[in-house]
C-alpha positions as a Markdown table, in Angstrom:
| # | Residue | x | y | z |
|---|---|---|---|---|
| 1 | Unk | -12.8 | 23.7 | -30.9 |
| 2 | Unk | -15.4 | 26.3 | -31.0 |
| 3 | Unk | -15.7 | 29.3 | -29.0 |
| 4 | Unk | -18.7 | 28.0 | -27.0 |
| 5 | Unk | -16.8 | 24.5 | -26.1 |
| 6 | Unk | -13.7 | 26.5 | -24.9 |
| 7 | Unk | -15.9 | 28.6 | -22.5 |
| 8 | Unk | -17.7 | 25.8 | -20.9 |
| 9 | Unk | -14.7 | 23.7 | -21.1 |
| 10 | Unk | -13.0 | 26.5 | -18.9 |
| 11 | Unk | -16.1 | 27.0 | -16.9 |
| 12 | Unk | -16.2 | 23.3 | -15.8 |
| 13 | Unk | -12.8 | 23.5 | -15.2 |
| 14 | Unk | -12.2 | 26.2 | -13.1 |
| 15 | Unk | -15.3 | 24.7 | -10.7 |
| 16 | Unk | -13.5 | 21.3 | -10.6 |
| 17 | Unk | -9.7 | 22.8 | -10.2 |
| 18 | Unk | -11.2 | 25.1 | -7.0 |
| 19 | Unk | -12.9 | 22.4 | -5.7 |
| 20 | Unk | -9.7 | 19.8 | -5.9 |
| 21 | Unk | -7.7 | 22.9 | -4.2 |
| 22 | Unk | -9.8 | 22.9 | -1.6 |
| 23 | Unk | -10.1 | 19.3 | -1.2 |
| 24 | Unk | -5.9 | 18.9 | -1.0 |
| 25 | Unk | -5.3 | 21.6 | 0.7 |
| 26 | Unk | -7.5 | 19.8 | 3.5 |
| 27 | Unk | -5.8 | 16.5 | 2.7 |
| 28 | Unk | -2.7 | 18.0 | 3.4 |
| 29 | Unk | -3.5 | 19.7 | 6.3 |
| 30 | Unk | -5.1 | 16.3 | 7.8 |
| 31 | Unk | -1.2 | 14.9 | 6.8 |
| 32 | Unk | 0.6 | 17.1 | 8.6 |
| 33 | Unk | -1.4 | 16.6 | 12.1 |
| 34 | Unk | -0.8 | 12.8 | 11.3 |
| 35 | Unk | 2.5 | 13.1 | 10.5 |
| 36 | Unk | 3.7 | 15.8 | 13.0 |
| 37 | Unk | 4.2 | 13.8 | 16.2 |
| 38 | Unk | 6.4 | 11.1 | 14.4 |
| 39 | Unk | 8.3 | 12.7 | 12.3 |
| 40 | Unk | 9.0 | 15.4 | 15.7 |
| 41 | Unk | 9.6 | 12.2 | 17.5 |
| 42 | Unk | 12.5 | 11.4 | 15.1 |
| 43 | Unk | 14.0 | 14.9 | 15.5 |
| 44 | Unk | 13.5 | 16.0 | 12.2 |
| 45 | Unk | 12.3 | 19.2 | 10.6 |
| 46 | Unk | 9.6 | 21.0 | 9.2 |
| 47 | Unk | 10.8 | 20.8 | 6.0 |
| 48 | Unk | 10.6 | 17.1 | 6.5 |
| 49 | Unk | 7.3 | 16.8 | 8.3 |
| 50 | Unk | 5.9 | 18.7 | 4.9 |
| 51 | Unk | 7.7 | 17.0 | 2.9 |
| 52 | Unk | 6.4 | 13.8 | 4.2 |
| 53 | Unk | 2.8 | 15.5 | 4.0 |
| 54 | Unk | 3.1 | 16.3 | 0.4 |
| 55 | Unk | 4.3 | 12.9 | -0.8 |
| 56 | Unk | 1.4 | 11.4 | 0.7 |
| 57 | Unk | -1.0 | 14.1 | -1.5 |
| 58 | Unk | -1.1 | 11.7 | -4.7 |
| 59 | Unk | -2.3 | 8.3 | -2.9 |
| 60 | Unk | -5.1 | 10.0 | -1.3 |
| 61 | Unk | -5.8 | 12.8 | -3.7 |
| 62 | Unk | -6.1 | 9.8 | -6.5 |
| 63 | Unk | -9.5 | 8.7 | -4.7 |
| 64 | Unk | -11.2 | 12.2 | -4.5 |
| 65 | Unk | -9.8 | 13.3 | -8.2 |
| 66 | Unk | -13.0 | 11.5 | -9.9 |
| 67 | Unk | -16.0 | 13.0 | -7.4 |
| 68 | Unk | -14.0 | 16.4 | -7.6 |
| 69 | Unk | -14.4 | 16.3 | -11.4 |
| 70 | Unk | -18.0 | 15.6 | -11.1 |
| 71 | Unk | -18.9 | 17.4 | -8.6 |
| 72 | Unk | -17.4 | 20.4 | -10.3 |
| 73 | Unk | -19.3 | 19.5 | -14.0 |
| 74 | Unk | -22.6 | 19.9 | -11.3 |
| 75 | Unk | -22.1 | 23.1 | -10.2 |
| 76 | Unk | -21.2 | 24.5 | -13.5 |
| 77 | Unk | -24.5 | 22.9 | -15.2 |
| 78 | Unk | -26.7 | 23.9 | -12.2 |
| 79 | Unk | -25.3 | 27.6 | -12.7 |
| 80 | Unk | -25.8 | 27.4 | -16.2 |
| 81 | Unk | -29.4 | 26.3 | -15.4 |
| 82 | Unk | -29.9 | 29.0 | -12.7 |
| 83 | Unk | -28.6 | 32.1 | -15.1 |
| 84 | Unk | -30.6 | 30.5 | -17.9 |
| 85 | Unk | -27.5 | 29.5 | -20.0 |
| 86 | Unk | -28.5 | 26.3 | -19.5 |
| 87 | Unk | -31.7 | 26.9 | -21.4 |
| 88 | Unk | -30.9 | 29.4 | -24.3 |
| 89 | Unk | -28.2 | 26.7 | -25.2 |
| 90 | Unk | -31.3 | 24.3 | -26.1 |
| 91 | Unk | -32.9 | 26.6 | -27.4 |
| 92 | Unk | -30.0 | 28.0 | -29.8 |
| 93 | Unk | -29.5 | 24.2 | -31.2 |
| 94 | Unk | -26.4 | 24.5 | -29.7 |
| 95 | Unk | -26.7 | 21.1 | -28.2 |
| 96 | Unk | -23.6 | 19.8 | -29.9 |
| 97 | Unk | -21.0 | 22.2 | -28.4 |
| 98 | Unk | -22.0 | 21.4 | -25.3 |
| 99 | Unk | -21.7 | 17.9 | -25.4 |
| 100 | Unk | -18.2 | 18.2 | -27.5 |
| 101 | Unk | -17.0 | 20.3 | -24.2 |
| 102 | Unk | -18.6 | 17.6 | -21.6 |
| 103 | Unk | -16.3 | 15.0 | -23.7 |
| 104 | Unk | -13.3 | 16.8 | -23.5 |
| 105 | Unk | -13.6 | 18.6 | -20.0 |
| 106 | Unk | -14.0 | 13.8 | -19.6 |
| 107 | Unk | -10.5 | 13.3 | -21.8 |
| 108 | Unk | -8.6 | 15.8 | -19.5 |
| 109 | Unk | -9.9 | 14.2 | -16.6 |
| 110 | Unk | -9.2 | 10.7 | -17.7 |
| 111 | Unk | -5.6 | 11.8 | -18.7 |
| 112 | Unk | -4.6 | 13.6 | -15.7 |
| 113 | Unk | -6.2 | 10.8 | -13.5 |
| 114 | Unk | -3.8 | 8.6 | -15.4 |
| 115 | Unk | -0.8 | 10.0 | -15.2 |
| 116 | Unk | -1.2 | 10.2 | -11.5 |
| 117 | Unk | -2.3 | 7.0 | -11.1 |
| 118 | Unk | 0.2 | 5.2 | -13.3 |
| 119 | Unk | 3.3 | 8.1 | -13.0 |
| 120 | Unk | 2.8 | 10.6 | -10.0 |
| 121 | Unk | 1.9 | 8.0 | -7.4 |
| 122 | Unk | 4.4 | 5.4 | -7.6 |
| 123 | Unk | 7.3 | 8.1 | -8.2 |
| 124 | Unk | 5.7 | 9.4 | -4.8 |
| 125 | Unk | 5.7 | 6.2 | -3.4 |
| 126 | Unk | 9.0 | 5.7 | -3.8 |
| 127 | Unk | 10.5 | 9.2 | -2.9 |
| 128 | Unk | 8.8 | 8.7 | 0.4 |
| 129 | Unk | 10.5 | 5.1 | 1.3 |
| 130 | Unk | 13.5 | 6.2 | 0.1 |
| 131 | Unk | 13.2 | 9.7 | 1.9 |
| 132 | Unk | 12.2 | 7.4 | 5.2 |
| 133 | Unk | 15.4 | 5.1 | 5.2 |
| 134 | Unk | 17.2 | 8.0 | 5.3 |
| 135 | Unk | 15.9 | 9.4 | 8.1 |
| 136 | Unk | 15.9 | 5.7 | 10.1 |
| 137 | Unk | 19.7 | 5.9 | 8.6 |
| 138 | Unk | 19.9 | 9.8 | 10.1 |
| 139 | Unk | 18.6 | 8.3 | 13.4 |
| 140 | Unk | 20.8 | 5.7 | 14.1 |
| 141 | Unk | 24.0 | 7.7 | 12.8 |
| 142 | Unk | 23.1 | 10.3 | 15.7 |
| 143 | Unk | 21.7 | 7.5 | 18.9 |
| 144 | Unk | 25.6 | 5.7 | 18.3 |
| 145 | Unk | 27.2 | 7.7 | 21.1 |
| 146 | Unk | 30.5 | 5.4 | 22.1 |
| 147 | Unk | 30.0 | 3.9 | 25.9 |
| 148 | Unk | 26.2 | 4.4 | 26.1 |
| 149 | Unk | 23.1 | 2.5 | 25.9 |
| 150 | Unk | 20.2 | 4.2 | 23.4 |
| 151 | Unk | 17.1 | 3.3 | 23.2 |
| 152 | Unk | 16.1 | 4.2 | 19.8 |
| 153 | Unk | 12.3 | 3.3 | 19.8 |
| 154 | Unk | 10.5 | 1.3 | 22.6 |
| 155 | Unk | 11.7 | -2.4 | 22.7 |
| 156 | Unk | 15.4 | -1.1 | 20.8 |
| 157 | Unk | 18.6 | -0.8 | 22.6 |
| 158 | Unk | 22.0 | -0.2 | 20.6 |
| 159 | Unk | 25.3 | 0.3 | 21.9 |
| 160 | Unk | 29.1 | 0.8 | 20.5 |
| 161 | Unk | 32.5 | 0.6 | 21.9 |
| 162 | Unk | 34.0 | 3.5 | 20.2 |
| 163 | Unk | 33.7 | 5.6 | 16.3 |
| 164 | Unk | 36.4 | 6.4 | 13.7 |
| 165 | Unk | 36.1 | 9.3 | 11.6 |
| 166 | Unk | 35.2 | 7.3 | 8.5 |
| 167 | Unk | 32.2 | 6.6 | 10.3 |
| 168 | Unk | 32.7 | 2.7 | 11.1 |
| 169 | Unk | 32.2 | 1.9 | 14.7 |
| 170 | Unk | 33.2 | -0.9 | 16.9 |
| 171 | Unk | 31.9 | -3.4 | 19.3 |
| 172 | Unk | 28.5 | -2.9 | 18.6 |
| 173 | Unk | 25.6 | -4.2 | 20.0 |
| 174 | Unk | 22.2 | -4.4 | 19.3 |
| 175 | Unk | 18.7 | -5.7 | 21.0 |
| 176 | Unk | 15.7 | -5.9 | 19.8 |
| 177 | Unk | 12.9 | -7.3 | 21.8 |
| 178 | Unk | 9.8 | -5.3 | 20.2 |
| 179 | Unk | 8.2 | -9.3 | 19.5 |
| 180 | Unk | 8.3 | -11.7 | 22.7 |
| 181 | Unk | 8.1 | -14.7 | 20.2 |
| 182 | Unk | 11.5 | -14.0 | 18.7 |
| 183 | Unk | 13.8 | -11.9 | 20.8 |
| 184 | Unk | 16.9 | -11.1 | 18.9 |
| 185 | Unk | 21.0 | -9.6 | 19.2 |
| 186 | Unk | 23.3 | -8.3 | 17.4 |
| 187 | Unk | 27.2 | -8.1 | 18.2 |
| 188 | Unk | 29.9 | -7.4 | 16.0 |
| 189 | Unk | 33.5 | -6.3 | 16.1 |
| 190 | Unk | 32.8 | -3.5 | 13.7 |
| 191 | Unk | 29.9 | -2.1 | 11.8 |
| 192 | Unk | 29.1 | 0.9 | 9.0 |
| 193 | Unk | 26.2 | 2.5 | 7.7 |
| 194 | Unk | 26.0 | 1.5 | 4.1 |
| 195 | Unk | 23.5 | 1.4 | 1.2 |
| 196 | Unk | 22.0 | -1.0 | -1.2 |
| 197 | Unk | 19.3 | -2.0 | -3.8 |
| 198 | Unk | 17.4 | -2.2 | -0.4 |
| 199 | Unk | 17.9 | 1.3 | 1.1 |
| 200 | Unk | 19.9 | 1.8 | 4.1 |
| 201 | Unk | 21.3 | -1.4 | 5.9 |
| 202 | Unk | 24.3 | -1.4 | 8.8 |
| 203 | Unk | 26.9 | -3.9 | 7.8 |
| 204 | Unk | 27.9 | -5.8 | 10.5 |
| 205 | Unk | 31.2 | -7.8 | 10.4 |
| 206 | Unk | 32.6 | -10.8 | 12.4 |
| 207 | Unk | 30.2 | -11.0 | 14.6 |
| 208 | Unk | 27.0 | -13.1 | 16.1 |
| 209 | Unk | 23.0 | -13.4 | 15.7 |
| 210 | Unk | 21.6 | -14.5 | 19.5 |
| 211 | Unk | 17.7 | -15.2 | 19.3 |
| 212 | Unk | 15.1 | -16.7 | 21.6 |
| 213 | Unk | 11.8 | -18.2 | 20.7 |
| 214 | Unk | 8.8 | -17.9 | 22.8 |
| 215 | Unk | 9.6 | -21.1 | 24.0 |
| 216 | Unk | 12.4 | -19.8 | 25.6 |
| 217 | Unk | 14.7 | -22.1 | 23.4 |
| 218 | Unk | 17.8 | -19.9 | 22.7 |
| 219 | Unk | 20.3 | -20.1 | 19.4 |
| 220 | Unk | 22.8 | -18.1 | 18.1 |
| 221 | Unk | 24.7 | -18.2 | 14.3 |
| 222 | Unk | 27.9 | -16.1 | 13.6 |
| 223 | Unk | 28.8 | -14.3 | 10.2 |
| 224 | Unk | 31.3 | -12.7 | 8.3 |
| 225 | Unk | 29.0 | -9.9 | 6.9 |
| 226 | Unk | 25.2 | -9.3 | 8.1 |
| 227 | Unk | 23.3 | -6.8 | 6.4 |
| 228 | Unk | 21.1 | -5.3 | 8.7 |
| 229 | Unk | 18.3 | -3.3 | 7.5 |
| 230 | Unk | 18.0 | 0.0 | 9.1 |
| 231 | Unk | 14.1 | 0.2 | 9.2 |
| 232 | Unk | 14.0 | -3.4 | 11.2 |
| 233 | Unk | 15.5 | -1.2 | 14.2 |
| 234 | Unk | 14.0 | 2.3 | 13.8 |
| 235 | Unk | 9.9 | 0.7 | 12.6 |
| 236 | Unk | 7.8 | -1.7 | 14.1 |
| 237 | Unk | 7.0 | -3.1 | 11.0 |
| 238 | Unk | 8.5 | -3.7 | 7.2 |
| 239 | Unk | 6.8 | -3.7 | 4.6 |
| 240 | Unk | 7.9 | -2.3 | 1.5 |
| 241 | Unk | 5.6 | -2.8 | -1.9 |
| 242 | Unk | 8.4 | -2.9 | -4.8 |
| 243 | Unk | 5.2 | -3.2 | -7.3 |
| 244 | Unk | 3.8 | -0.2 | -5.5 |
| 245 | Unk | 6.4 | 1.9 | -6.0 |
| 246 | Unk | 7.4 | 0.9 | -9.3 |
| 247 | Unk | 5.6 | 3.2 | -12.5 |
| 248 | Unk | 3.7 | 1.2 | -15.3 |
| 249 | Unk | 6.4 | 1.6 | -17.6 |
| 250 | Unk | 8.7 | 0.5 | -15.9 |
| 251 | Unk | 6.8 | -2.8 | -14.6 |
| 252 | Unk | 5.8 | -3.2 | -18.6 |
| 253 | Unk | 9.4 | -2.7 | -19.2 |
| 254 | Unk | 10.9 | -4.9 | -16.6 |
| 255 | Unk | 8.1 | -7.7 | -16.0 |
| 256 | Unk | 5.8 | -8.1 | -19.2 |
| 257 | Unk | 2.7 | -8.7 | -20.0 |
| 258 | Unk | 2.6 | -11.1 | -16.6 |
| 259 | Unk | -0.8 | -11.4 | -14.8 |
| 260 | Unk | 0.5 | -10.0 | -11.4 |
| 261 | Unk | 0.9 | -6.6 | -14.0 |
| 262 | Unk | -2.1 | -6.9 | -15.8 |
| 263 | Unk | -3.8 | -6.4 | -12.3 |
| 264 | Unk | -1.6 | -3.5 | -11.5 |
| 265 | Unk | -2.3 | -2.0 | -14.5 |
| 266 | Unk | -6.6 | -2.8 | -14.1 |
| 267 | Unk | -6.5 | -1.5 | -10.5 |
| 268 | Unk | -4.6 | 1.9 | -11.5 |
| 269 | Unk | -6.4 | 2.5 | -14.3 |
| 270 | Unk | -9.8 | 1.9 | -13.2 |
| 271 | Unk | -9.9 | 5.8 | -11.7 |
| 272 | Unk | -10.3 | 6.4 | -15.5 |
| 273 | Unk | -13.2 | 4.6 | -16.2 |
| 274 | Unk | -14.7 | 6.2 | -12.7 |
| 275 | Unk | -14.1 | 9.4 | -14.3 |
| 276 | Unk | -16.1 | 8.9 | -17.5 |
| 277 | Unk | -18.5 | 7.6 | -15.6 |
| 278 | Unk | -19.1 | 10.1 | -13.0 |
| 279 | Unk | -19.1 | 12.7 | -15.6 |
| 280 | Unk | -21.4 | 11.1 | -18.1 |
| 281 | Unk | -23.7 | 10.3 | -15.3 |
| 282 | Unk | -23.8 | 14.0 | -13.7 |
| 283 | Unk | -24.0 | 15.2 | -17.8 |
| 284 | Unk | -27.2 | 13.1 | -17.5 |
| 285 | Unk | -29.0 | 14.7 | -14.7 |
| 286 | Unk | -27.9 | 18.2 | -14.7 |
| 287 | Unk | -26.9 | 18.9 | -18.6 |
| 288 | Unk | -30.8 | 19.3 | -19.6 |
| 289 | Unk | -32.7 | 22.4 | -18.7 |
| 290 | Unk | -36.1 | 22.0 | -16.6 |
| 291 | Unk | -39.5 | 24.2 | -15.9 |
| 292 | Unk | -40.6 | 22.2 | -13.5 |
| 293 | Unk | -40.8 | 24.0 | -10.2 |
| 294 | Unk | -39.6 | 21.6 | -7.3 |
| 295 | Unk | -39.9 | 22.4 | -3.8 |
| 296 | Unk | -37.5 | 19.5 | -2.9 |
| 297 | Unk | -34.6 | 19.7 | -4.6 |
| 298 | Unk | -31.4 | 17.0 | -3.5 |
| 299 | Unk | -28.2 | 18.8 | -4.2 |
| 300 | Unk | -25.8 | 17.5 | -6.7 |
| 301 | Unk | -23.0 | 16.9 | -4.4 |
| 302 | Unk | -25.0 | 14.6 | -2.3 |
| 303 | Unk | -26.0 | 12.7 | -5.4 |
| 304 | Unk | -22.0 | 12.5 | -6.3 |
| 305 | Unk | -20.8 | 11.6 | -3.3 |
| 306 | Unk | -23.7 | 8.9 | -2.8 |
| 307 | Unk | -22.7 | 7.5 | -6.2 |
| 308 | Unk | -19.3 | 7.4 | -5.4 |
| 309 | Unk | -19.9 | 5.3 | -2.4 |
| 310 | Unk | -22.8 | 2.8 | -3.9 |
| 311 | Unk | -19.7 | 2.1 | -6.7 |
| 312 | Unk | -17.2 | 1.2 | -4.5 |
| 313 | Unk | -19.4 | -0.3 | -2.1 |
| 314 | Unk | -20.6 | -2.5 | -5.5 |
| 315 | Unk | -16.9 | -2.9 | -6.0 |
| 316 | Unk | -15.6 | -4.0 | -3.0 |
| 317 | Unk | -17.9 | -6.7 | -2.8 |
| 318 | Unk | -18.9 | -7.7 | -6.1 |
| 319 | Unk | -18.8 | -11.4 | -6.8 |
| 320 | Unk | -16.8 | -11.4 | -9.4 |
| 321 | Unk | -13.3 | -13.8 | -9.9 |
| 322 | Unk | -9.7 | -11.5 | -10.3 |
| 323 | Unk | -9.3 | -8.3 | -11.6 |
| 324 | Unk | -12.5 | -8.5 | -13.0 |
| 325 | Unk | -14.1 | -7.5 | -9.5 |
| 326 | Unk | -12.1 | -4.2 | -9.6 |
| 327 | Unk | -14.0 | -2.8 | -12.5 |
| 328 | Unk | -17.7 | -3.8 | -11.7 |
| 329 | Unk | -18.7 | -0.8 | -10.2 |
| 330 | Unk | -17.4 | 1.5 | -12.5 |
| 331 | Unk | -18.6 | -0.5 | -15.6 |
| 332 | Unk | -22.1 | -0.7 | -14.2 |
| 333 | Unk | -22.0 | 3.0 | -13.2 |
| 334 | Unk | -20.8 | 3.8 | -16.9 |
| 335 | Unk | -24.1 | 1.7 | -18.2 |
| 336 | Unk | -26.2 | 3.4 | -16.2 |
| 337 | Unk | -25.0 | 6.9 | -16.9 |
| 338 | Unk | -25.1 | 6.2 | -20.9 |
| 339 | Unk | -28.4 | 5.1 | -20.5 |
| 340 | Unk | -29.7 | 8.0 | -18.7 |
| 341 | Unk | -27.8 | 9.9 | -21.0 |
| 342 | Unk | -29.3 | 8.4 | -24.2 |
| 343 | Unk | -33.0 | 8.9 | -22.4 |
| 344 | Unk | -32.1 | 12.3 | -22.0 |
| 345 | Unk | -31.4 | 13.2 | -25.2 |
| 346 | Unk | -34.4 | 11.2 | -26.8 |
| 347 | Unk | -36.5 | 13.9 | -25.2 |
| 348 | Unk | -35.2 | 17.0 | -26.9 |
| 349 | Unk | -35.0 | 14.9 | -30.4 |
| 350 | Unk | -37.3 | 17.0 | -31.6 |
| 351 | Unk | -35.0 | 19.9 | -31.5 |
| 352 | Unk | -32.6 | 19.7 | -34.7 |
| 353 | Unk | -28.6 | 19.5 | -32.7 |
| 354 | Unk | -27.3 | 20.0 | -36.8 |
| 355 | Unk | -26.2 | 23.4 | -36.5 |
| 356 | Unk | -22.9 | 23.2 | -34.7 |
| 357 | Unk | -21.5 | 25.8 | -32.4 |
């Protein structure tokens, strides 16, 4: 790598790094005032409330990564064109450096977006469920005070006779009437807080399931063991994506070549193909010096951010069948951006881009 590719490989770099800084740092910021009244709620922490925040970075941060990269290449090239770097580049025949340093400031990006995307977010993903049963299980051990009703969220009322050291408990009861349509109760001689493959459950033992329907019809089965889930009485709602939270090497690993991965694998890697398009695109309008004197000029921010919504506006509703859909936006914005690209280059051909830098 030459010593002009390093520099303006560090130069757009540093631009896009600031600008992701400042981007998270909002992001995070924006987490913590989401986060702060239910995780106080709960009685937990600030170590947990940030915690929470930060594991909640990569999901988010995944979808400003790509404009942040091209946003950053803009400022560096508009720089360059203000301090004339821009132009004695050109003018040198040093052409090729340049372009050499747009394509690998584009292979960082493209890796890094990758390895969040396929590594950093489901790992995330699954920290954060696992961190939250815990906390639903941290609830519940503290609200079973022997000889008292507790109402752990609205619609939830548990009670036990009495606690061992061990941490089993005894005569407890349980009623959950959050959903009018299926009212349910749990009593059992004893109960623990256990775990398994699903997180935190509370094994019930010899005991009864009472439930009424909205039709007011009322039924009732006994058990042996029950498994109860611990986020079924602290949550109003379930819903726990294994595929989410599982990395691609592990779903290659564990599931194949199966279509339901193939579209995992499209829809996570499909920030890549933003990336190289975003970048080629912005190479395309701001990587070529100009003389003309404009008294309008549309910053390139605007024009990233309003590329970044037309593609996944395109995307969103593109009329395409499967996992073909996912990609339409960014394949038609990589087209364009090569094109514009190619046309760009055509007009300095008559400068010679054979010396290399």
């Amino acid at each position: 790598m030459s010593r002009l590719t390093r520099y303006l490989l560090k130069l757009f770099s540093l631009e896009a790094m600031a600008l992701f800084a400042v981007v998270t740092s909002l992001l995070f910021l924006i987490q913590l005032l989401r986060l702060f009244d239910s995780i106080a709620a709960r009685g937990q922490g600030l170590l947990t409330l940030m915690g929470q925040a930060l594991l909640g970075i990569p999901s988010v941060g995944i979808v400003f990564l790509y404009i942040c990269l091209g946003i950053g290449l803009g400022r560096a090239l508009r720089n360059m064109q203000g301090s004339s770097e821009l132009a004695i580049i050109h003018s040198s025949r040093l052409l090729a450096g340049l372009l050499r340093a747009i394509v690998a400031y584009i292979g960082f990006g493209v890796v890094a977006l990758l390895l969040i995307a396929h590594i950093v977010e489901p790992l995330s993903q699954r920290t954060a469920s696992r961190w939250s049963a815990s906390i639903a299980a941290d609830i519940v051990g503290r609200s079973l005070v022997p000889h008292k009703f507790i109402n752990l969220v609205g619609g939830v009322t548990v009670s036990i006779g009495s606690r061992a050291y061990d941490g089993s408990v005894s005569n407890f009861f349980a009623d959950d009437n959050r959903d009018p349509a299926s009212r349910r109760s749990y009593l059992a001689d004893t109960a623990f807080i256990g775990q398994d493959e699903r997180g935190y459950v509370l094994q019930l033992h010899d005991g009864v399931v009472q439930f009424q329907t909205s039709a007011k019809d009322y039924g009732e089965f006994s058990f042996d063991r029950y498994d109860l889930v611990l986020d079924q009485l602290t949550n109003e709602k379930v819903d726990v994506d294994t595929i989410a939270e599982t990395t691609s090497i592990d779903l290659i690993a564990g599931r194949g070549w199966s279509k339901e991965v193939q579209t995992v694998l499209i829809r996570r890697s499909v920030e890549a193909l933003r990336v190289a398009a975003m970048c080629l695109l912005v190479a395309g309008l701001a990587g070529f010096p100009s003389g003309a004197r404009r008294r309008i000029e549309i910053p390139i921010e605007l024009v990233v951010l309003g590329v970044a919504f037309a593609e996944r506006g395109l995307t969103a509703w593109a009329p395409m069948p499967g996992p073909a859909a996912r990609i339409t936006g960014g394949l038609l914005l990589l087209v364009i951006a090569v094109l514009a690209l190619a046309w760009r280059l055509r007009a300095f051909r008559p400068v010679s881009i054979r010396r290399m830098a």
